[in-house]
C-alpha positions as MATLAB code, in Angstrom:
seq = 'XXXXXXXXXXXXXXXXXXXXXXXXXXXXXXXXXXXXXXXXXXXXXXXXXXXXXXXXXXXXXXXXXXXXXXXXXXXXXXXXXXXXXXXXXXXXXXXXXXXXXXXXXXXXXXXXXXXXXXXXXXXXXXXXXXXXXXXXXXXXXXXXXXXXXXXXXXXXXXXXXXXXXXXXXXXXXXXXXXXXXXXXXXXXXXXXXXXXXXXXXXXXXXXXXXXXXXXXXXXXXXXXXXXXXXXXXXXXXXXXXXXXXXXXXXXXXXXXXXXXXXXXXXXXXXXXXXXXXXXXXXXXXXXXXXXXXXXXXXXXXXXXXXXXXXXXXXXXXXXXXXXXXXXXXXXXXXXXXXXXXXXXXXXXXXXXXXXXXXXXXXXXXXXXXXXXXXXXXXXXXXXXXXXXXXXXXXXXXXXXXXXXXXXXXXXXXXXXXXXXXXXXXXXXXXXXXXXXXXXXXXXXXXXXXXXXXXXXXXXXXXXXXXXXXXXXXXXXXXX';
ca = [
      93.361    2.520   32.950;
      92.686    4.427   30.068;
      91.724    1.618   27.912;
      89.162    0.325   31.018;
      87.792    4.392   30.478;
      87.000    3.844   26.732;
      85.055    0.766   27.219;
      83.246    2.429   30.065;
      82.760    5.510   27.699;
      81.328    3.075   25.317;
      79.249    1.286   27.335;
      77.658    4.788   28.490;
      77.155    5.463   25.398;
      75.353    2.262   23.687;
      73.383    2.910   27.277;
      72.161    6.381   26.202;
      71.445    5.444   22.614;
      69.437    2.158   23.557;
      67.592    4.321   25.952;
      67.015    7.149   23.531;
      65.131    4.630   21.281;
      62.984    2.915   23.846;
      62.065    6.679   24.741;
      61.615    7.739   21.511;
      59.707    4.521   20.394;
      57.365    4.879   23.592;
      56.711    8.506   22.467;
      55.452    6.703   19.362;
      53.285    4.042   21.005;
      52.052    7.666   23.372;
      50.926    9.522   20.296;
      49.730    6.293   18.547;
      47.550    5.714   21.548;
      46.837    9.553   22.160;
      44.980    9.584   18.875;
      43.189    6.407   19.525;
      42.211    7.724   22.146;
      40.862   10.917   20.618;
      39.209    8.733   17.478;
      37.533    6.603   20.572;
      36.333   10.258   22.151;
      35.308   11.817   19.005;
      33.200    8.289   18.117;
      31.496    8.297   21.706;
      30.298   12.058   20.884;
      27.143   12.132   19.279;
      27.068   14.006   15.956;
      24.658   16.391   15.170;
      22.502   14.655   13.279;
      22.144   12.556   16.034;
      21.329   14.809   18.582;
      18.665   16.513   16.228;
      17.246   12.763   15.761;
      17.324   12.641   20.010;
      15.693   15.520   20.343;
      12.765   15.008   17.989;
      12.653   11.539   19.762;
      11.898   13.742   22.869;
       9.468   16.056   21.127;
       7.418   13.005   19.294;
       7.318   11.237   22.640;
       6.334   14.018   24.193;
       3.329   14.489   21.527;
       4.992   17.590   20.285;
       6.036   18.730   16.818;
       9.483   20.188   15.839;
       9.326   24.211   15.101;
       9.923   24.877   11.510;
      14.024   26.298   11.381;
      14.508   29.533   10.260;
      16.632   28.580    7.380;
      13.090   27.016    5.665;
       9.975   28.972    4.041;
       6.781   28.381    5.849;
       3.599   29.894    4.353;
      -0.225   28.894    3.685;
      -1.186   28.243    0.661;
      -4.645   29.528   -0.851;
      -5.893   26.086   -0.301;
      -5.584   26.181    3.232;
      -2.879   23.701    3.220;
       0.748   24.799    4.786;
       3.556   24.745    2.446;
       7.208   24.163    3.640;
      10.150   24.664    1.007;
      13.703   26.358    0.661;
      15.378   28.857   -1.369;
      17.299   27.002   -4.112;
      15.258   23.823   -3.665;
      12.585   22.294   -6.125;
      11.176   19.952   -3.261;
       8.609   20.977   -0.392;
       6.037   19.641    1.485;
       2.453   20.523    2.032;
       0.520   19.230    5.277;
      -3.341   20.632    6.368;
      -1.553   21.106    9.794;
       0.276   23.688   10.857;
       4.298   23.215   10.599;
       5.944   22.810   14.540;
       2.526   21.040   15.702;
       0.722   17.370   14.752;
      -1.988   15.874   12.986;
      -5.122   16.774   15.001;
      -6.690   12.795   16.408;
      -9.770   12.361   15.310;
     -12.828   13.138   17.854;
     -15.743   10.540   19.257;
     -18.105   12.456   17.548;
     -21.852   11.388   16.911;
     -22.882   10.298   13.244;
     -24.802   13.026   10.796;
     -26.483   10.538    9.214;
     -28.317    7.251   10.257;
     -26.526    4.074    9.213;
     -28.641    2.380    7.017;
     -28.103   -1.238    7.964;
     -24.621   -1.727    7.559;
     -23.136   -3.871   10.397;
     -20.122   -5.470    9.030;
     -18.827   -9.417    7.883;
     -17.731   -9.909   11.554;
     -21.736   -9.886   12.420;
     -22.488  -12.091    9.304;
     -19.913  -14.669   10.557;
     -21.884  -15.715   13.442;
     -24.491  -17.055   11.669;
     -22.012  -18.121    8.552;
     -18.751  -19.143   10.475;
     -17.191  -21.590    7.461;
     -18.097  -18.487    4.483;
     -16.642  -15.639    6.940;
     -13.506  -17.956    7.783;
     -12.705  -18.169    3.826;
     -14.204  -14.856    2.854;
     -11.700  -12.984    5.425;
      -8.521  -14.328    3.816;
     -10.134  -12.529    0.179;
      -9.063   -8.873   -1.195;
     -12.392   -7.893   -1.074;
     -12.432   -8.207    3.023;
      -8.706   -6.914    3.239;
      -9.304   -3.760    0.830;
      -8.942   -1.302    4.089;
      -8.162   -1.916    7.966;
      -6.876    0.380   10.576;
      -3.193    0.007   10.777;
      -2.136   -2.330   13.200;
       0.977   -4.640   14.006;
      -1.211   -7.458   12.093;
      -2.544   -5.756    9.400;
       0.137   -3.521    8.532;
       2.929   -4.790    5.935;
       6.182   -3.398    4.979;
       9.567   -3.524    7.114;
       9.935   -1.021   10.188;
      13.499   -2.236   11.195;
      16.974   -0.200   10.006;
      18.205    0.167    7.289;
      14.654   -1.192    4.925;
      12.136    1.100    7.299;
      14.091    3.820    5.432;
      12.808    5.697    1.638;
      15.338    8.100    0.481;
      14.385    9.779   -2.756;
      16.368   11.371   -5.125;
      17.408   14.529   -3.060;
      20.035   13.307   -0.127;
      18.107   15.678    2.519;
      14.907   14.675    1.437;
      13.921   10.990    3.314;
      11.294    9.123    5.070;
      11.814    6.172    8.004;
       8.664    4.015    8.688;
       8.757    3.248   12.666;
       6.858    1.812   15.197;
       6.897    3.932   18.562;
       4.232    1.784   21.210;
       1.343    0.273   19.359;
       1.485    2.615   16.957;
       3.235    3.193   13.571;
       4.564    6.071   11.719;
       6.033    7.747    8.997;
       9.026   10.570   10.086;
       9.945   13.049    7.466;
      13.065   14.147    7.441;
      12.954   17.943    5.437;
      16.978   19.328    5.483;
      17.245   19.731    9.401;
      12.706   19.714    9.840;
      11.234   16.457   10.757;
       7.719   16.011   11.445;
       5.788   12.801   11.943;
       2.584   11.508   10.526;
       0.680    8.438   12.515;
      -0.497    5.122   10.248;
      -4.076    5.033   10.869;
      -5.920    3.183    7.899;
      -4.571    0.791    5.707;
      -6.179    0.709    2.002;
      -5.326   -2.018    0.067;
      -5.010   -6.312    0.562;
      -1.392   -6.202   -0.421;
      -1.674   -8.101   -3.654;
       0.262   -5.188   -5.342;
       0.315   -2.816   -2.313;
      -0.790   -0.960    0.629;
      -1.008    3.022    0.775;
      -2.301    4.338    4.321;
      -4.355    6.849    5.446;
      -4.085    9.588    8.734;
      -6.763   11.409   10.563;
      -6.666   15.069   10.816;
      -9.594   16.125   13.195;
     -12.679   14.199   11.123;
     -10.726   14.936    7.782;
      -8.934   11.921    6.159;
      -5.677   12.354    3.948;
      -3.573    9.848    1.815;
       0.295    9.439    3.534;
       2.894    9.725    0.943;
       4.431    6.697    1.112;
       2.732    3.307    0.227;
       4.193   -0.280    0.276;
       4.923   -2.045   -2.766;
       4.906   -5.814   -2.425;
       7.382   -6.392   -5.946;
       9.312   -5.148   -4.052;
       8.466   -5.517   -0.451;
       9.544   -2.285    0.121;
       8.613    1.286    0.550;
       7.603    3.945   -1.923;
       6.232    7.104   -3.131;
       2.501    6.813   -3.544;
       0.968    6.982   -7.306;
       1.114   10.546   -9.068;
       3.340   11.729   -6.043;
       6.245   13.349   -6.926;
       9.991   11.918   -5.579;
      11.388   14.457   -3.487;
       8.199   16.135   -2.155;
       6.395   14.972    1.416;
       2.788   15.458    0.427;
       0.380   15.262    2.790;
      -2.502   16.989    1.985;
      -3.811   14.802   -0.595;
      -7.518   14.585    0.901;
      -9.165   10.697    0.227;
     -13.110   11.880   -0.465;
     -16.091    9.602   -0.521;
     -15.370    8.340   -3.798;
     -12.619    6.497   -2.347;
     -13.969    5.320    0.812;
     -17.089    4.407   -1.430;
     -14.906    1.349   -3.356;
     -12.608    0.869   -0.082;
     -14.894    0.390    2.692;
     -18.580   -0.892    3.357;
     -19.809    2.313    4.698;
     -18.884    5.446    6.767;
     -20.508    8.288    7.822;
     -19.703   11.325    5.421;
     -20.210   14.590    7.298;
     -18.957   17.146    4.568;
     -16.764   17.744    1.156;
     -14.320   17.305    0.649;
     -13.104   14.540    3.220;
     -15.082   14.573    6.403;
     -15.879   11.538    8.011;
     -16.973   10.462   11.364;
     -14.517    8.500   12.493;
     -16.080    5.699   14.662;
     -18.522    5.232   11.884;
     -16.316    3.118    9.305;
     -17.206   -0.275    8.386;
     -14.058   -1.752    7.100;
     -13.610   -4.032    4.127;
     -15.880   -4.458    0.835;
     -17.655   -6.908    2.831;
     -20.722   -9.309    2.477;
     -23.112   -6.450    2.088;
     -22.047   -4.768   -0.748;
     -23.350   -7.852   -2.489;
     -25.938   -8.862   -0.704;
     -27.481   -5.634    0.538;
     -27.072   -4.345    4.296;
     -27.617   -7.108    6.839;
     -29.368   -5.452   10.183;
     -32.942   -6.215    8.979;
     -31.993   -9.555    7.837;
     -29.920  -10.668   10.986;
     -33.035   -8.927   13.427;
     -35.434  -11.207   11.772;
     -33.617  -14.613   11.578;
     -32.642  -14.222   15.484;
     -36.404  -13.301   16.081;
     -37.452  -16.033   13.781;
     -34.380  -18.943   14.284;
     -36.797  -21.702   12.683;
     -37.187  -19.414    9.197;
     -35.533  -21.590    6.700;
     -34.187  -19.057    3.677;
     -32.637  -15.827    3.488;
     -34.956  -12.942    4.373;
     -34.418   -9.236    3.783;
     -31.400   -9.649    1.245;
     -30.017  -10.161   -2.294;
     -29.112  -13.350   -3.793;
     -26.861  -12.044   -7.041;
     -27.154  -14.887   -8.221;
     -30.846  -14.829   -8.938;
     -30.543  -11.558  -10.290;
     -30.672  -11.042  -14.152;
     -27.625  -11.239  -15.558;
     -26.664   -7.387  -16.657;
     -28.121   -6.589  -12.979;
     -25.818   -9.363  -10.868;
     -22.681   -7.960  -13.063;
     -23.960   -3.934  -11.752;
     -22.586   -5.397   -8.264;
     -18.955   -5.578   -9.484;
     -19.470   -2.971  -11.902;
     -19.720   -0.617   -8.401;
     -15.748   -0.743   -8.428;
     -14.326   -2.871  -10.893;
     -15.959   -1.131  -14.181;
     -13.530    1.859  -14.312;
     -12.412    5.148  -12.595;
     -16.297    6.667  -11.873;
     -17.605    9.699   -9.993;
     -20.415    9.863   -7.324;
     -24.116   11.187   -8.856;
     -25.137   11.498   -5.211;
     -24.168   10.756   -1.684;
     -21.736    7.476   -1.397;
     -22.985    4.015   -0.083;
     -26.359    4.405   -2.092;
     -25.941    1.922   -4.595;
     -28.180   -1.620   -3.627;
     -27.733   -4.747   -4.957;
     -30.476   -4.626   -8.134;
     -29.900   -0.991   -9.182;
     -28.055    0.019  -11.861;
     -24.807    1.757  -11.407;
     -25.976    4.293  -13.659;
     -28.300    5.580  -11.139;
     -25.639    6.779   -8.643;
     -22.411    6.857  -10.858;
     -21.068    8.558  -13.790;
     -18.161    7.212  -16.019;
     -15.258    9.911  -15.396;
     -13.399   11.868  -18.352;
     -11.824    8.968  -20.924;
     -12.466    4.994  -22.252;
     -11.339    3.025  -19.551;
     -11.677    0.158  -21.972;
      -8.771    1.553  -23.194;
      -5.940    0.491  -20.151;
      -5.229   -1.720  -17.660;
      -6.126   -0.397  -14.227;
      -6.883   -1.522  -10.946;
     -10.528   -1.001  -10.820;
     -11.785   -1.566  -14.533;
     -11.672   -5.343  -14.838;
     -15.434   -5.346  -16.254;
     -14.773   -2.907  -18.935;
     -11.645   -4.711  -20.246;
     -13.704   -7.994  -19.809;
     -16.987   -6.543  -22.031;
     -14.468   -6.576  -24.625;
     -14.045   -9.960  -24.756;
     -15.564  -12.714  -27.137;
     -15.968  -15.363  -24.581;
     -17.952  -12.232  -21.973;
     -19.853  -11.117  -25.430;
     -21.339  -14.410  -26.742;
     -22.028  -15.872  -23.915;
     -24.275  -15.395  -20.461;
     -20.798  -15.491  -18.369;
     -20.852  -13.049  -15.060;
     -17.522  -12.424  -12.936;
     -19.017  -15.351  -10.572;
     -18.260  -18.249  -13.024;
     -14.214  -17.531  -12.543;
     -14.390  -15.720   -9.228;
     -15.543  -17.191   -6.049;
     -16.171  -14.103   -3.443;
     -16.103  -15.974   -0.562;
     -12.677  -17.721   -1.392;
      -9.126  -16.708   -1.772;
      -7.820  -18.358   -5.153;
      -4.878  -15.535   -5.870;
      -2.560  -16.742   -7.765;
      -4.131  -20.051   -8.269;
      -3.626  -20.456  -12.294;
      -4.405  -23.884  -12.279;
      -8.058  -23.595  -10.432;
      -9.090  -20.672  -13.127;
      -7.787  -22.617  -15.542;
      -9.937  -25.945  -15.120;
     -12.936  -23.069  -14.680;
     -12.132  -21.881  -18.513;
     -12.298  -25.583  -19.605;
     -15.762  -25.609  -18.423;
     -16.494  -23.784  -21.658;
     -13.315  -23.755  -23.390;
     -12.970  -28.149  -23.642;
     -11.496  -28.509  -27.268;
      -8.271  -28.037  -25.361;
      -6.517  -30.095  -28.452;
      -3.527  -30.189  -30.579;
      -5.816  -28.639  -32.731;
      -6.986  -25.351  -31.141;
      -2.913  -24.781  -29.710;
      -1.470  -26.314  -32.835;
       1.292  -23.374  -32.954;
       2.708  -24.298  -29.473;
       1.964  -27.812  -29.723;
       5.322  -28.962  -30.249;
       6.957  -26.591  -27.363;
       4.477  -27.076  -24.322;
       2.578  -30.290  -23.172;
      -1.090  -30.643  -22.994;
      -0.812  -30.258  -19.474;
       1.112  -27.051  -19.118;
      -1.588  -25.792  -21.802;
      -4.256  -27.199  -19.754;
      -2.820  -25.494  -16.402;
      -2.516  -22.367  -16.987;
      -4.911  -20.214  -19.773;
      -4.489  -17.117  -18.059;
      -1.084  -16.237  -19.102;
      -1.525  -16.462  -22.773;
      -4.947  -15.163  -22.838;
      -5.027  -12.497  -19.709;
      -1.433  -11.406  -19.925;
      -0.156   -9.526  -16.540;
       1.741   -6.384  -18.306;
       2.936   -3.049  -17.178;
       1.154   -0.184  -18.150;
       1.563    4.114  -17.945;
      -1.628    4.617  -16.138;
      -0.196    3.029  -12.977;
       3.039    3.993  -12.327;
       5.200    5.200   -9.156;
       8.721    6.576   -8.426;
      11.034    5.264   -5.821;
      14.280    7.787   -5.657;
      13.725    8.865   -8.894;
      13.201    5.942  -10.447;
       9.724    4.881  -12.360;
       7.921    1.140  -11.455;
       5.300    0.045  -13.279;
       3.421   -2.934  -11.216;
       1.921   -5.370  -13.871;
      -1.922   -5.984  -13.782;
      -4.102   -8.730  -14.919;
      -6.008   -7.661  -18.112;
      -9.549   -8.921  -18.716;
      -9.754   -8.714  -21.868;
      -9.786  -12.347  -22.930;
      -8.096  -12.554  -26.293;
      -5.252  -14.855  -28.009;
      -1.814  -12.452  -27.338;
       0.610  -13.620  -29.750;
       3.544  -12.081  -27.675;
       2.130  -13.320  -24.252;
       2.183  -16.963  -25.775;
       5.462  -16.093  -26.752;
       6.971  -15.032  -23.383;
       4.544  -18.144  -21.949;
       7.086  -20.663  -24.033;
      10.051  -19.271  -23.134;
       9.540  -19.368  -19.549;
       8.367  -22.607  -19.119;
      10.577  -25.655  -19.386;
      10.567  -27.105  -22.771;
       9.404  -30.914  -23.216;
      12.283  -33.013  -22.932;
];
């Protein structure tokens, strides 16, 4: 009997110990599964950051701006313009808006001044469908827009629609929000929003944008730079800042667009009065009077009422480019005055420095008047450019167009490289020995603190020893 009580003892036992575990291990499975389900809770909460970005949704949707937080400094400057910073901070950001509202749209206001005969390429096209269908491809026709799903560029999708500079609560996110496009600044816990309006720029190196303000137009202060297909801070603006209040003045609009109507200094236009694109009549003079009289006279063979450049003397058909592409200039008078026959000395003055001197953008002719091949001979811009094609990029084509001049293309005249490259590759591509692309410190821009320095073509025509070199060494060798 007593034994039979032992084993039942035991038996109780190993009962309440095996029991004891299962509890105890189910306590552990409770808490494991008590803090998943606290993780699971906490990650269904929005965080703050969050709900500040929901409730700006809210505001932006609404057509509202966000009120400036305490925490930040809000002030005018004596330039009118509205400065946002904070204490212990060397970033800010200056709008011509006041902080908490939005950029003003522009109004459907009457012109101040007659248009006088601009009408645009789309108008030219009707009479000249093959020349407008090539012509709208060029740089020329894409040098400004508004900004639109099509002629926009740059990504608008997480995480690439995002620029964050150098200073963690400094950033900017590129969205679309409709049909319409936008660039949110996010200032420590401010954002604000600024619409895309007008594009400047084909895209070949980039495209920088443009927003209304009542009639007054301002550059945005982030651009798109295709090296990298990405977003950036615009030239000469500082990483960290969100400047807005960079006004675009006729100057600008002058060598981006055919005409507009400019009310006042130093950036008032009438909106509905832009004619986008350097189009057809910058070159050939402003087509109303010449399209009136060919639909009132169909059977009028010839062009009446406008330039030829072609049969213009020489200096006088190279005054055209000269408008833009002879260096950074300033306006004598009112813009959009220049005609196809003046001289651009009439209604421009060189600005401050040799633009001979650098590579920009815009001084192509100067670089080029440099040249030996430009000085001893009657060549204009129109024997390697063709305005009413696109040819970027095409080496090959500008190449056979230097042989036209340039045929003692022999072992001779590349003797040095003769034994590295084949006649062909020589004969394919001139421009990269002779117009070197390089990187230079009057174009630069910063992306998070970081400088980029796009290359640009050079005109200036000349033999480049270290171009030549660079040419060898990425090409394949002959085998």
């Amino acid at each position: 009997m007593l034994v039979r009580k032992k084993h039942l003892l035991i038996v109780a036992l190993t009962i309440c110990v095996i029991g004891w575990f299962l509890y105890a291990e189910s306590r552990v499975d409770d808490s494991a599964s008590d803090v998943a389900r606290l993780r699971k809770l906490k990650r269904s909460r929005p965080t703050e950051s969050e709900i500040a970005t929901a409730n700006f949704d809210a505001l932006a949707e609404a057509g509202k701006g966000q009120p400036v937080p305490a925490g930040l400094i809000n002030h005018r400057d004596p330039s009118g313009f509205w400065f946002v910073g904070k204490n212990g901070q060397d970033v800010g950001v200056e709008v011509p808006f006041a902080p908490g509202t939005i950029p003003k749209p522009p109004k459907s206001v009457p012109p101040i001044h007659e248009n006088p005969g601009f009408v645009g390429a789309v108008a030219c096209g009707k009479c000249h469908p093959e020349t407008f269908k090539t012509f709208s491809q060029t740089a020329h026709h894409r040098t400004s827009s508004p900004a639109t799903a099509e002629t926009l560029n740059g990504p608008f999708t997480p995480p690439e629609n995002v620029m964050q500079t150098s200073n963690y609560d400094v950033n900017f996110t590129m969205l679309k929000r409709g049909d319409r496009f936008y660039q949110r600044v996010s200032f420590f816990d401010w954002k604000f929003e600024v619409p895309f309006d007008i594009i400047f720029g084909s895209s070949k190196m980039a495209q920088t944008c443009l927003y209304w303000n009542d009639d007054q137009l301002f550059q945005m202060n982030v651009t798109y730079l295709t090296e990298i297909d990405g977003w950036i801070n615009s030239p000469g603006f500082i990483d960290g800042d969100a400047a807005y209040a960079r006004p675009i003045g006729a100057v600008c609009m002058d060598c981006h667009t055919t005409y507009a109507d400019f009310r006042s200094d130093p950036n008032h236009f009438t909106p509905g009065s832009i004619v986008y694109g350097v189009s057809c009549e910058r070159c050939h003079g402003p087509g109303r009077q010449h399209i009136e009289y060919h639909e009132q006279n169909p059977n009028v063979k010839g062009g009446k009422h406008l330039i030829v450049p072609s049969d213009l003397p020489r200096d006088r058909e190279l005054e055209i480019c000269a408008q833009c592409h002879s260096g950074t200039r300033n306006l004598l008078e009112g813009a959009y005055q220049f005609r196809p026959g003046d001289l651009t000395s009439d209604h421009y003055s060189p600005a401050a420095g040799d633009s001979k001197n650098h590579v920009h953008t815009s001084n192509q002719l100067a670089r080029l008047s440099i040249s030996k091949c430009f000085t001893e001979s009657e060549m204009t811009c129109a024997d390697c450019h063709d305005p009413h094609q696109f040819e970027r990029g095409n080496k090959t084509l500008f190449s056979q167009r230097c042989s036209k001049c340039h045929n003692d293309l022999d072992e001779t005249v590349h003797a040095s490289i003769a034994s590295k490259v084949s006649p062909q590759q020589i004969a394919d591509n001139c421009v990269d020995c002779h117009m070197p692309s390089k990187a230079g410190d009057h174009l630069k821009m910063d992306r998070g603190g970081e400088m980029i320095f796009p290359p640009l073509r050079d005109h200036h025509v000349r033999i480049d020893l270290e171009a030549a070199a660079e040419f060898i060494r990425q090409i394949s060798p002959i085998q």
